[in-house]
N, C-alpha and C positions, 0 to 999 in steps of 0.2 A: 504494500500500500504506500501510499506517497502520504509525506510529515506533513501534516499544516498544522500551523501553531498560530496566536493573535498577531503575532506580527510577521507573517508568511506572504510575502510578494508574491502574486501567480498573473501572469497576464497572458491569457488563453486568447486574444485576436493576433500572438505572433509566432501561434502556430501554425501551422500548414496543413493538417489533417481537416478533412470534412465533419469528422468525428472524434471530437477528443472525450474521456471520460475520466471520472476522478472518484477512487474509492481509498478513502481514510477513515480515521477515529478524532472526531476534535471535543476536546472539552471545551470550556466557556471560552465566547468567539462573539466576535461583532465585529459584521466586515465591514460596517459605514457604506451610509451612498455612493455605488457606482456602476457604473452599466458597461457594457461590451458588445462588440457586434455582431455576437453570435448568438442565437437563442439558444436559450437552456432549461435544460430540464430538473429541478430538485427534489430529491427524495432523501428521506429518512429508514432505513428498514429498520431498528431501535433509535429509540431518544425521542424528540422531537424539536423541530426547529418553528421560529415564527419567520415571515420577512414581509417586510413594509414596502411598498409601494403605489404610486398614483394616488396618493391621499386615503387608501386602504390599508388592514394590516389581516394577514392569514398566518392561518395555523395549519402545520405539517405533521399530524402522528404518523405512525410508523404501516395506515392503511391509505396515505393520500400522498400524490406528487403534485407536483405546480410545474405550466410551464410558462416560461416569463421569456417575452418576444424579445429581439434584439431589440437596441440602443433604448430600453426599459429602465429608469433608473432606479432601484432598488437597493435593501438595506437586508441582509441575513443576520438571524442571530440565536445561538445557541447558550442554555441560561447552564448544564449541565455536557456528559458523554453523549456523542450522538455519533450513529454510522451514521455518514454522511457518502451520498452518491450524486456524484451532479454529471449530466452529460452538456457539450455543448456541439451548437450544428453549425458551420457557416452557412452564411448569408445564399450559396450558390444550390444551396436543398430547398429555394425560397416553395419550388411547388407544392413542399409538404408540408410546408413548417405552418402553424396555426398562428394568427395576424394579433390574437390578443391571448390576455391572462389565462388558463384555465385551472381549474383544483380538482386533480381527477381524482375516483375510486382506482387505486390498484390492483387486480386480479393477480392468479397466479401466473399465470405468460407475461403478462407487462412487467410484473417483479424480477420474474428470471430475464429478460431484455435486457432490463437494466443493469443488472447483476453484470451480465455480460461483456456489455459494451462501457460500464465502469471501470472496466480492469483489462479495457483492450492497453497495449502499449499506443504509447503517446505517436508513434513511426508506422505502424500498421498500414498495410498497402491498403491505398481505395477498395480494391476488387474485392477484398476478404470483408468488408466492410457492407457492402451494398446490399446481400439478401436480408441481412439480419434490421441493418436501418428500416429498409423496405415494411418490415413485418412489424418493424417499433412503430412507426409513422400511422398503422393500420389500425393497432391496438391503441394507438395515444387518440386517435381520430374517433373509437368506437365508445371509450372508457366512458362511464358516465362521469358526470358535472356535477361540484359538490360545493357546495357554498358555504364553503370554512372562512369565511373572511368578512369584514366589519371595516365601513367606512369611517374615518377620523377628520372629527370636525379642525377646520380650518382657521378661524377665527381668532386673532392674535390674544386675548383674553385668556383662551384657554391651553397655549400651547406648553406652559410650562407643565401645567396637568396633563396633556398628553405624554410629554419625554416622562412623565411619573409612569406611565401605563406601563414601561420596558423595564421597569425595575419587578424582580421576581416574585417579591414577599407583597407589592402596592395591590390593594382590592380597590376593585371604583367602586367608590360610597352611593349615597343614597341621592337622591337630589338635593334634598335640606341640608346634606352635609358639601355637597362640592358647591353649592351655592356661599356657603360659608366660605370653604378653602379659597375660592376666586374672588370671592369681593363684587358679586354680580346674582343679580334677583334670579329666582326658581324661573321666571315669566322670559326673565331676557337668555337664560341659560337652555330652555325647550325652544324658545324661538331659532336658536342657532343651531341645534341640533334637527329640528323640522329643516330649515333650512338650506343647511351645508352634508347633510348625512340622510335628510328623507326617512329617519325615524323619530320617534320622541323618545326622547331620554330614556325612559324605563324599560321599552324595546330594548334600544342602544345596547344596555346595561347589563338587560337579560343575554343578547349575543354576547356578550364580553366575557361575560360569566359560563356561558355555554363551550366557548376557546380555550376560556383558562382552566375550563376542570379538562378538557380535552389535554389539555396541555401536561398539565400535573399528573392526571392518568398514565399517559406517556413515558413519566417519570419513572411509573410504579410506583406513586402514592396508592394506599388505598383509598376506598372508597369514603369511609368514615373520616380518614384525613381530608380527603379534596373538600365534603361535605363542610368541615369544622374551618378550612381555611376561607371559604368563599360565603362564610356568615351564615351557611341553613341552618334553618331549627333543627333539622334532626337529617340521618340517613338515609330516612323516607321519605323525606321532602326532597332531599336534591337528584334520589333515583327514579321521582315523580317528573321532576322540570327535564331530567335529563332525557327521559324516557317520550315526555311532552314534547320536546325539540327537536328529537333524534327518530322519533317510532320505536328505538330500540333502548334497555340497561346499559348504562357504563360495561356491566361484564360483557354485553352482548356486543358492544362499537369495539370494544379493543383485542 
């Protein structure tokens, strides 16, 4: 596997393969905004990772990939250990490459894809290359669509509170209380959130809270933990909301 560490230099548009692929182990990692001109595919097979971008933020368990178009400007980040697989396509694959974000389901065949083409060498001839892309492109085209990701209000009022969201232990409070933390009415704090993000705050909040037990899940928190970290009254209550959001149990998503 190839080292990457926090401060690990990689720039993948001065390579020359059509297909490069990267399978590592990284612990706590934030790679900061930046883009490339290759699109790419990111997966988790354990851990899980979030990454921000277009005024979005998603979440990656160890059952969902993202793919993020070229010259996309985006931000990864991992809060613990995480297998990390990322493939990247040039620009000259543009017939198959999909034009915007997607957060797929991964099946068993798209996993082993990846697996694959994660640990081809970086020199690998086009030709050994070609059936297997072919068959990635077909399955990433079929995968269903999953809406692991939560718009982030814009608003210069609240961006100190947003850079809070990326910290691992911060819960978003209630409305009475982040109206408090910002210095701005419950009235003008929903208005911005209709707004700039096209839900009301207590939506918002509920998705937020729907990412982060996904997240902590992930972890190998149990259930009783994620419950006790994200404020439910009890077990029951948060394998209700989970169950609510999902159609399915925490045991049963991860």
């Amino acid at each position: 596997m190839a080292e990457f560490s926090e401060h690990t230099i990689f720039n993948v548009d001065e390579m020359e393969n059509a297909v490069i692929g990267i399978a590592t182990r990284v612990g706590k990692h934030d790679s900061g905004m930046h883009q490339h001109q290759k699109g790419q595919l990111l997966y988790a097979p354990k851990g899980c990772m979030s990454i921000s971008l277009n005024g979005i933020k998603c979440v990656l368990p160890p059952t969902r990939a993202a793919w993020i178009p070229a010259n996309t400007p985006h931000c990864a980040r991992m809060t613990n250990v995480v297998e990390y697989r990322s493939l990247y396509f040039d620009p000259s694959l543009n017939a198959s490459l999909p034009s915007s974000l997607k957060i797929v389901a991964v099946n068993p065949l798209l996993k082993a894809l990846i697996e694959r083409m994660a640990f081809w060498e970086w020199d690998k001839p086009q030709s050994g290359q070609k059936n297997t892309t072919a068959l990635f492109f077909e399955e990433l085209a079929s995968a269903k669509e999953e809406l692991l990701q939560l718009p982030l209000p814009s608003d210069r009022r609240l961006q100190s509170w947003v850079q809070q969201l990326n910290e691992p232990t911060y819960i978003a409070p209630p409305l009475n209380q982040l109206s408090q933390s910002v210095g701005a009415s419950g009235k003008t704090i929903s208005r911005i959130f209709n707004k700039e993000t096209g839900m009301a705050y207590q939506a918002w909040r509920q998705q937020w809270r729907l990412l982060k037990s996904i997240e902590l899940l992930s972890e190998g928190l149990q259930v009783n933990d994620v419950a006790y970290q994200l404020e439910f009254s009890s077990d029951s209550a948060f394998i209700s909301f989970f169950k609510q959001q999902t159609g399915i149990t925490p045991f049963q998503y991860m």
